[in-house]
C-alpha positions in Angstrom: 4.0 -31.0 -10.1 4.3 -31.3 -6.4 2.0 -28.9 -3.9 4.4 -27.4 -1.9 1.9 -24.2 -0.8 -0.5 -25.5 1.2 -2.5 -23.7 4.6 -0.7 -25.8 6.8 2.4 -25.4 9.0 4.7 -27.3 7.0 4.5 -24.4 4.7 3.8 -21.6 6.5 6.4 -22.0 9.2 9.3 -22.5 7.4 8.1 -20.0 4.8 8.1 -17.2 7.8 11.1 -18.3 9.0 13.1 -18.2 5.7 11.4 -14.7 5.0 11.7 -13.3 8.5 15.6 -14.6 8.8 16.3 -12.7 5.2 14.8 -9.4 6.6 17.0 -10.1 10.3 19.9 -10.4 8.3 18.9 -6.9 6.4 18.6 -5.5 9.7 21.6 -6.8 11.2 24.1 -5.4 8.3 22.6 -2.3 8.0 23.1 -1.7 11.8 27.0 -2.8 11.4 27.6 -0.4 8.8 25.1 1.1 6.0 24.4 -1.5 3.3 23.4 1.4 0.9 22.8 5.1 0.9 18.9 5.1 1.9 17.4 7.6 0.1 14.1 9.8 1.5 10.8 9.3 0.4 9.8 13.0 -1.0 6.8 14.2 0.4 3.1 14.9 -1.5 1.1 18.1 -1.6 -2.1 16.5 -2.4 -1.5 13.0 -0.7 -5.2 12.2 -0.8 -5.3 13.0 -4.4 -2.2 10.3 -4.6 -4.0 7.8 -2.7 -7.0 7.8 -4.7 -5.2 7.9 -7.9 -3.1 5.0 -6.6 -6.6 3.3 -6.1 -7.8 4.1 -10.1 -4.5 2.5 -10.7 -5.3 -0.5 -8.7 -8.6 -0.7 -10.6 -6.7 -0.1 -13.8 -4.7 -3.5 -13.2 -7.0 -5.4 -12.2 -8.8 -4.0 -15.5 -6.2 -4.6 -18.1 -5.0 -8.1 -16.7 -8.6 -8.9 -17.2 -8.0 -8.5 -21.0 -5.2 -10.1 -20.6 -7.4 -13.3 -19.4 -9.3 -12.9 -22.0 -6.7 -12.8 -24.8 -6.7 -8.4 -25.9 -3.2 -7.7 -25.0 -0.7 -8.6 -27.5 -0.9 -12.4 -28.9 1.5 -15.2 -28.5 3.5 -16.3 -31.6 4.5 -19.3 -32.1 7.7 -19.7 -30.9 8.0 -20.4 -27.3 11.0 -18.9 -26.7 9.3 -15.4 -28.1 6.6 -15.5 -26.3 8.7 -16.0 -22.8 11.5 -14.0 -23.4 9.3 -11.0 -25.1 5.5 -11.3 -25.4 5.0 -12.4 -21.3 7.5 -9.9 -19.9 5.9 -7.1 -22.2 1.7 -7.7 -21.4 3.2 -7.7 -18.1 4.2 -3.9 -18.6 1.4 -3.3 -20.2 -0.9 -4.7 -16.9 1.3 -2.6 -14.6 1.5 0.6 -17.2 -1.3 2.4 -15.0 1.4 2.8 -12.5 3.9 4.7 -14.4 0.9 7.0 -15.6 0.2 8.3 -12.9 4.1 8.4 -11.8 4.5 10.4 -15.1 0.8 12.2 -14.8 1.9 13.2 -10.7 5.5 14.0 -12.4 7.0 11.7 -9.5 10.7 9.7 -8.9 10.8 5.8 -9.3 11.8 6.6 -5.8 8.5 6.6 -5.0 8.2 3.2 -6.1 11.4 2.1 -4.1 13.3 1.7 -7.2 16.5 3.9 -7.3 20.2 3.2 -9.5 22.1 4.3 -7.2 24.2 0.8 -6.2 22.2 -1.2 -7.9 24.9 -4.2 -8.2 25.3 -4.3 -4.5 21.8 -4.3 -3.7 21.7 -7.6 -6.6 24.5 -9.2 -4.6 22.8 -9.0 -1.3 19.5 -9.9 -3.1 21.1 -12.8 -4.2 23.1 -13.6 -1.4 19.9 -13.2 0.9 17.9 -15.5 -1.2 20.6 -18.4 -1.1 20.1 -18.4 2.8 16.0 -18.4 2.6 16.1 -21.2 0.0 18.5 -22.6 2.6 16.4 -22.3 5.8 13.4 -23.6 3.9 14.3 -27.0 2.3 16.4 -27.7 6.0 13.1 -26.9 8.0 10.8 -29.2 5.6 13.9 -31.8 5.1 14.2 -31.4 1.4 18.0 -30.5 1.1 17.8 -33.3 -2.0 15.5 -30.3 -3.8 18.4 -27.9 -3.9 20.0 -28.9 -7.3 16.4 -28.8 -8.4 15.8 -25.2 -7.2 19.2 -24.1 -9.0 18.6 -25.9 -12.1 15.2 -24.3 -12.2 16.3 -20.6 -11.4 18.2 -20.6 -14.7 15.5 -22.2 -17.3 14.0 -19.8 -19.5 10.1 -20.4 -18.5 11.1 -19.8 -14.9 13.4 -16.4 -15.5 10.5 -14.7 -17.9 8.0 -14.8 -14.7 10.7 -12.4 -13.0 9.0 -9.0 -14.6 5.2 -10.0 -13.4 7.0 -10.5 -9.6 8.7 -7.3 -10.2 6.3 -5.3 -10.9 3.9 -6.8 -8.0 6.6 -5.6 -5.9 6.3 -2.2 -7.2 2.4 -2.1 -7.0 2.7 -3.0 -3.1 5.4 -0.3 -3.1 3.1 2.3 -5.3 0.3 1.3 -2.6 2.6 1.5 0.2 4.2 5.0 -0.1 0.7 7.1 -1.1 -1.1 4.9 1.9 2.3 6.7 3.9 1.5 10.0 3.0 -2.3 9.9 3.3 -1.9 7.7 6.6 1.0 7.0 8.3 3.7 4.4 8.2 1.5 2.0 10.8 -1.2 1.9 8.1 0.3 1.7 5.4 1.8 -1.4 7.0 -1.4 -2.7 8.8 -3.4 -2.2 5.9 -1.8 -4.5 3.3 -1.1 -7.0 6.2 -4.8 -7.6 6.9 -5.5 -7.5 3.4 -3.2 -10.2 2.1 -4.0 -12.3 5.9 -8.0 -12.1 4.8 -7.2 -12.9 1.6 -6.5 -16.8 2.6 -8.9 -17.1 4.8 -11.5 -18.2 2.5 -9.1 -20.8 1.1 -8.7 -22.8 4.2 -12.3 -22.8 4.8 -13.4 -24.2 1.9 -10.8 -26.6 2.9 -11.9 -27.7 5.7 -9.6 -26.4 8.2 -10.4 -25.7 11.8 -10.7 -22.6 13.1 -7.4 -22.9 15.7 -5.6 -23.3 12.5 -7.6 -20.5 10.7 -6.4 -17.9 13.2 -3.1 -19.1 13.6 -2.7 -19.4 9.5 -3.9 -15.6 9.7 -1.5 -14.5 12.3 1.8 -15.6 10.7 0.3 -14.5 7.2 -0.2 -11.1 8.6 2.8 -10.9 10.4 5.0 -12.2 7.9 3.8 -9.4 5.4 4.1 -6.7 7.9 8.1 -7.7 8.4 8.5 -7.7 4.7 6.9 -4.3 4.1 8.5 -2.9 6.8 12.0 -3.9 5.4 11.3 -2.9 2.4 10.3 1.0 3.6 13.5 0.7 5.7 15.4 -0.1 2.9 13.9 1.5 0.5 14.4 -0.6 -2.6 12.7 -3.9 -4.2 15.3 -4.6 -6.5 16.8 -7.0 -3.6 13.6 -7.6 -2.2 12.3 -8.6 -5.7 15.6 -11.3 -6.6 14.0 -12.5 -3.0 10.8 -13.1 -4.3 11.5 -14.5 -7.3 13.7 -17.6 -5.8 11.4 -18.0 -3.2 8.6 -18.6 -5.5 11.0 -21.4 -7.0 11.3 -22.8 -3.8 7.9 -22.9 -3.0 6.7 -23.9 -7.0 4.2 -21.0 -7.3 4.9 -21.0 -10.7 
Protein backbone atom coordinates (compact mmCIF):
# COMPACT_ATOMS: atom_id res chain seq x y z
CA UNK A 1 0.00 0.00 0.00
CA UNK A 2 1.04 3.49 -0.84
CA UNK A 3 2.44 5.89 2.20
CA UNK A 4 0.40 8.62 2.02
CA UNK A 5 1.24 9.95 5.93
CA UNK A 6 4.45 11.04 5.94
CA UNK A 7 6.21 14.26 8.17
CA UNK A 8 6.39 16.24 5.23
CA UNK A 9 4.34 19.11 3.77
CA UNK A 10 2.79 17.22 1.08
CA UNK A 11 0.80 15.63 3.88
CA UNK A 12 0.60 17.84 6.42
CA UNK A 13 -0.51 20.85 4.46
CA UNK A 14 -3.20 19.70 2.65
CA UNK A 15 -4.25 17.51 5.66
CA UNK A 16 -4.70 21.07 7.68
CA UNK A 17 -6.28 22.58 5.13
CA UNK A 18 -8.98 19.92 4.42
CA UNK A 19 -9.48 19.71 8.29
CA UNK A 20 -9.36 23.42 9.02
CA UNK A 21 -11.83 24.17 5.79
CA UNK A 22 -14.42 21.37 7.42
CA UNK A 23 -14.35 23.17 10.82
CA UNK A 24 -14.71 26.93 8.74
CA UNK A 25 -17.56 25.62 7.10
CA UNK A 26 -18.94 24.44 10.77
CA UNK A 27 -18.43 27.84 11.85
CA UNK A 28 -19.85 29.58 8.98
CA UNK A 29 -23.41 27.62 9.03
CA UNK A 30 -23.79 27.83 12.45
CA UNK A 31 -23.34 31.61 12.36
CA UNK A 32 -26.15 31.84 9.45
CA UNK A 33 -28.56 30.03 11.33
CA UNK A 34 -28.11 27.19 14.24
CA UNK A 35 -27.09 23.87 12.66
CA UNK A 36 -28.39 22.05 15.80
CA UNK A 37 -29.67 22.84 19.33
CA UNK A 38 -26.18 23.01 21.26
CA UNK A 39 -26.73 21.50 24.30
CA UNK A 40 -24.66 22.71 27.78
CA UNK A 41 -22.02 20.84 29.31
CA UNK A 42 -23.39 20.17 33.04
CA UNK A 43 -21.10 21.22 35.54
CA UNK A 44 -19.01 18.75 38.21
CA UNK A 45 -18.94 19.01 41.98
CA UNK A 46 -15.84 17.20 42.46
CA UNK A 47 -14.05 18.17 39.02
CA UNK A 48 -10.63 17.10 40.34
CA UNK A 49 -12.07 13.85 41.42
CA UNK A 50 -13.35 13.60 37.48
CA UNK A 51 -10.09 14.46 36.19
CA UNK A 52 -8.25 12.02 37.97
CA UNK A 53 -10.76 9.33 37.37
CA UNK A 54 -10.61 10.29 33.71
CA UNK A 55 -6.83 9.70 34.09
CA UNK A 56 -7.42 5.78 35.73
CA UNK A 57 -9.48 5.56 32.73
CA UNK A 58 -6.81 6.53 30.49
CA UNK A 59 -4.57 4.01 32.17
CA UNK A 60 -7.40 1.50 31.99
CA UNK A 61 -7.18 1.68 28.02
CA UNK A 62 -4.09 1.79 27.58
CA UNK A 63 -4.25 -1.44 30.05
CA UNK A 64 -6.91 -3.54 28.30
CA UNK A 65 -5.79 -2.79 24.67
CA UNK A 66 -2.60 -4.13 25.94
CA UNK A 67 -4.40 -7.56 26.33
CA UNK A 68 -5.75 -7.02 23.40
CA UNK A 69 -2.07 -7.06 21.80
CA UNK A 70 -1.52 -9.78 23.39
CA UNK A 71 -4.53 -11.91 22.37
CA UNK A 72 -6.93 -11.93 26.14
CA UNK A 73 -9.88 -10.20 24.77
CA UNK A 74 -12.27 -12.23 22.88
CA UNK A 75 -10.68 -14.46 19.92
CA UNK A 76 -11.13 -14.31 16.30
CA UNK A 77 -13.25 -17.08 14.60
CA UNK A 78 -12.73 -18.10 11.55
CA UNK A 79 -14.82 -16.34 9.44
CA UNK A 80 -13.60 -13.06 8.30
CA UNK A 81 -16.60 -11.51 7.93
CA UNK A 82 -17.35 -12.38 11.99
CA UNK A 83 -14.53 -11.23 13.14
CA UNK A 84 -14.93 -7.58 11.24
CA UNK A 85 -18.47 -7.06 11.51
CA UNK A 86 -18.60 -8.50 15.35
CA UNK A 87 -15.44 -9.63 17.14
CA UNK A 88 -13.28 -6.11 16.06
CA UNK A 89 -16.08 -3.63 16.81
CA UNK A 90 -16.84 -5.50 20.12
CA UNK A 91 -12.86 -5.68 21.84
CA UNK A 92 -13.11 -2.29 20.73
CA UNK A 93 -15.90 -1.61 23.48
CA UNK A 94 -14.32 -3.60 25.56
CA UNK A 95 -10.81 -1.28 25.37
CA UNK A 96 -12.94 1.80 25.74
CA UNK A 97 -15.47 0.21 28.47
CA UNK A 98 -13.37 2.04 31.30
CA UNK A 99 -15.02 5.16 30.01
CA UNK A 100 -18.58 4.28 30.41
CA UNK A 101 -17.63 3.06 34.07
CA UNK A 102 -16.85 5.81 35.34
CA UNK A 103 -19.80 7.64 33.20
CA UNK A 104 -22.02 5.08 34.96
CA UNK A 105 -19.83 5.05 38.39
CA UNK A 106 -19.96 9.38 38.27
CA UNK A 107 -23.81 8.75 37.25
CA UNK A 108 -23.05 11.28 34.18
CA UNK A 109 -24.92 12.10 30.56
CA UNK A 110 -23.25 10.86 27.21
CA UNK A 111 -23.40 14.56 27.06
CA UNK A 112 -20.47 14.66 28.74
CA UNK A 113 -18.92 12.69 26.07
CA UNK A 114 -20.35 15.03 23.28
CA UNK A 115 -22.65 12.41 22.24
CA UNK A 116 -26.36 13.48 22.36
CA UNK A 117 -29.73 12.01 20.02
CA UNK A 118 -31.12 14.77 19.73
CA UNK A 119 -30.90 15.35 15.59
CA UNK A 120 -28.74 12.90 15.16
CA UNK A 121 -29.58 12.43 11.18
CA UNK A 122 -28.76 16.04 10.50
CA UNK A 123 -25.67 16.06 12.37
CA UNK A 124 -24.87 12.46 9.93
CA UNK A 125 -25.74 14.61 6.83
CA UNK A 126 -23.54 17.41 7.65
CA UNK A 127 -20.87 14.81 8.80
CA UNK A 128 -21.08 13.45 5.66
CA UNK A 129 -21.55 16.34 3.59
CA UNK A 130 -18.40 17.90 5.47
CA UNK A 131 -16.31 14.95 4.78
CA UNK A 132 -17.06 14.88 0.83
CA UNK A 133 -15.44 18.54 0.83
CA UNK A 134 -12.14 17.52 3.02
CA UNK A 135 -11.63 14.40 0.78
CA UNK A 136 -12.17 17.01 -1.91
CA UNK A 137 -9.64 19.65 -0.84
CA UNK A 138 -7.04 16.98 -0.13
CA UNK A 139 -6.61 14.81 -3.33
CA UNK A 140 -6.92 18.58 -5.35
CA UNK A 141 -4.05 19.97 -3.11
CA UNK A 142 -1.71 16.66 -3.56
CA UNK A 143 -3.15 16.26 -7.37
CA UNK A 144 -4.69 12.88 -6.88
CA UNK A 145 -8.33 13.62 -8.12
CA UNK A 146 -7.76 9.96 -10.02
CA UNK A 147 -7.88 8.52 -6.14
CA UNK A 148 -11.43 9.58 -5.67
CA UNK A 149 -13.31 6.40 -7.00
CA UNK A 150 -10.72 4.72 -4.99
CA UNK A 151 -11.66 6.58 -1.71
CA UNK A 152 -15.50 5.77 -2.41
CA UNK A 153 -15.01 2.30 -3.35
CA UNK A 154 -13.06 1.92 -0.12
CA UNK A 155 -15.59 3.76 2.27
CA UNK A 156 -18.08 1.06 1.61
CA UNK A 157 -15.87 -2.37 1.94
CA UNK A 158 -16.52 -4.20 4.92
CA UNK A 159 -12.73 -4.26 6.38
CA UNK A 160 -12.72 -0.46 5.98
CA UNK A 161 -16.39 0.26 7.73
CA UNK A 162 -15.66 -2.21 10.94
CA UNK A 163 -12.52 0.27 11.87
CA UNK A 164 -15.42 2.99 12.28
CA UNK A 165 -16.19 1.94 16.22
CA UNK A 166 -12.23 2.07 17.28
CA UNK A 167 -12.28 5.85 15.57
CA UNK A 168 -15.42 6.48 17.38
CA UNK A 169 -14.63 5.71 20.47
CA UNK A 170 -11.09 7.64 20.15
CA UNK A 171 -13.22 10.48 19.54
CA UNK A 172 -15.02 9.95 22.75
CA UNK A 173 -11.86 9.44 24.82
CA UNK A 174 -10.48 12.90 23.51
CA UNK A 175 -13.96 14.17 24.42
CA UNK A 176 -14.04 12.18 28.00
CA UNK A 177 -10.49 13.94 28.42
CA UNK A 178 -11.54 17.09 27.12
CA UNK A 179 -14.67 17.98 29.27
CA UNK A 180 -13.13 16.80 32.92
CA UNK A 181 -9.64 18.77 31.78
CA UNK A 182 -12.78 21.79 31.24
CA UNK A 183 -13.98 21.54 34.58
CA UNK A 184 -10.74 21.00 36.50
CA UNK A 185 -8.99 23.76 34.13
CA UNK A 186 -10.52 25.80 31.81
CA UNK A 187 -11.45 25.59 28.20
CA UNK A 188 -7.76 27.06 27.07
CA UNK A 189 -6.27 23.96 28.73
CA UNK A 190 -8.27 21.60 27.97
CA UNK A 191 -7.51 22.70 24.47
CA UNK A 192 -3.64 23.45 24.87
CA UNK A 193 -3.16 20.39 26.68
CA UNK A 194 -4.14 17.77 24.11
CA UNK A 195 -2.57 20.09 21.39
CA UNK A 196 0.97 19.75 22.79
CA UNK A 197 0.45 16.35 23.53
CA UNK A 198 -0.52 14.99 20.16
CA UNK A 199 2.25 17.86 18.51
CA UNK A 200 5.12 16.10 20.82
CA UNK A 201 3.94 12.97 20.05
CA UNK A 202 5.55 13.21 16.36
CA UNK A 203 8.31 14.72 17.16
CA UNK A 204 10.31 11.69 17.79
CA UNK A 205 9.19 10.26 14.50
CA UNK A 206 10.71 12.85 12.34
CA UNK A 207 13.84 12.67 14.16
CA UNK A 208 14.59 9.37 13.84
CA UNK A 209 13.88 10.24 10.36
CA UNK A 210 16.22 12.48 9.77
CA UNK A 211 14.46 15.56 9.36
CA UNK A 212 15.78 19.00 10.10
CA UNK A 213 14.90 20.88 12.74
CA UNK A 214 13.20 24.01 10.45
CA UNK A 215 10.88 21.23 9.47
CA UNK A 216 10.72 19.78 13.04
CA UNK A 217 9.19 23.01 14.40
CA UNK A 218 7.15 23.75 11.60
CA UNK A 219 5.80 19.95 11.48
CA UNK A 220 4.98 20.73 15.30
CA UNK A 221 3.19 23.99 14.70
CA UNK A 222 0.58 22.88 12.17
CA UNK A 223 0.16 19.51 14.21
CA UNK A 224 -0.58 21.53 17.20
CA UNK A 225 -2.59 23.92 15.61
CA UNK A 226 -4.52 21.71 13.59
CA UNK A 227 -5.67 19.68 16.78
CA UNK A 228 -6.50 22.78 18.74
CA UNK A 229 -9.15 23.87 15.71
CA UNK A 230 -10.59 20.45 15.74
CA UNK A 231 -11.05 20.32 19.55
CA UNK A 232 -12.31 23.54 19.58
CA UNK A 233 -15.07 22.77 17.08
CA UNK A 234 -15.91 19.97 18.53
CA UNK A 235 -16.61 21.84 22.23
CA UNK A 236 -18.45 24.39 20.11
CA UNK A 237 -20.43 22.00 18.65
CA UNK A 238 -20.73 19.81 21.08
CA UNK A 239 -21.04 16.44 19.26
CA UNK A 240 -18.53 13.82 17.62
CA UNK A 241 -21.01 11.92 15.82
CA UNK A 242 -20.20 14.45 12.78
CA UNK A 243 -16.85 14.99 13.76
CA UNK A 244 -16.38 11.13 14.00
CA UNK A 245 -18.02 10.37 10.01
CA UNK A 246 -15.05 13.17 9.49
CA UNK A 247 -12.55 11.10 10.89
CA UNK A 248 -13.33 8.09 9.62
CA UNK A 249 -13.20 9.21 5.70
CA UNK A 250 -10.31 11.10 6.37
CA UNK A 251 -8.46 8.20 7.53
CA UNK A 252 -9.49 6.63 4.02
CA UNK A 253 -8.11 9.38 2.37
CA UNK A 254 -5.01 9.41 4.07
CA UNK A 255 -4.69 5.13 4.19
CA UNK A 256 -4.20 5.02 8.05
CA UNK A 257 -5.77 1.96 7.95
Amino acid sequence: MEEIMQSNSYFIIPLTVAYTSICALWFFLNRRGKLWEIESIETSGHPWMDLGLSLLASIGIFGIGQLYSAGYLIPKTGTTLINQLIIWPLNNLLIFSPIFLVLLFRKQDLKTVFIARKQAGLKLAFGLGASALGILLFVALRGEWDRIPEILGDAIKVEKLSNFPAIFFENVALAFLFVRLKWALSTKWAIGIPAILFALAHVPGSVAEGDPWIHIAIFFFLTGSLTTVILYTAYRSRDILWLGLVHFFMDIAIKSF
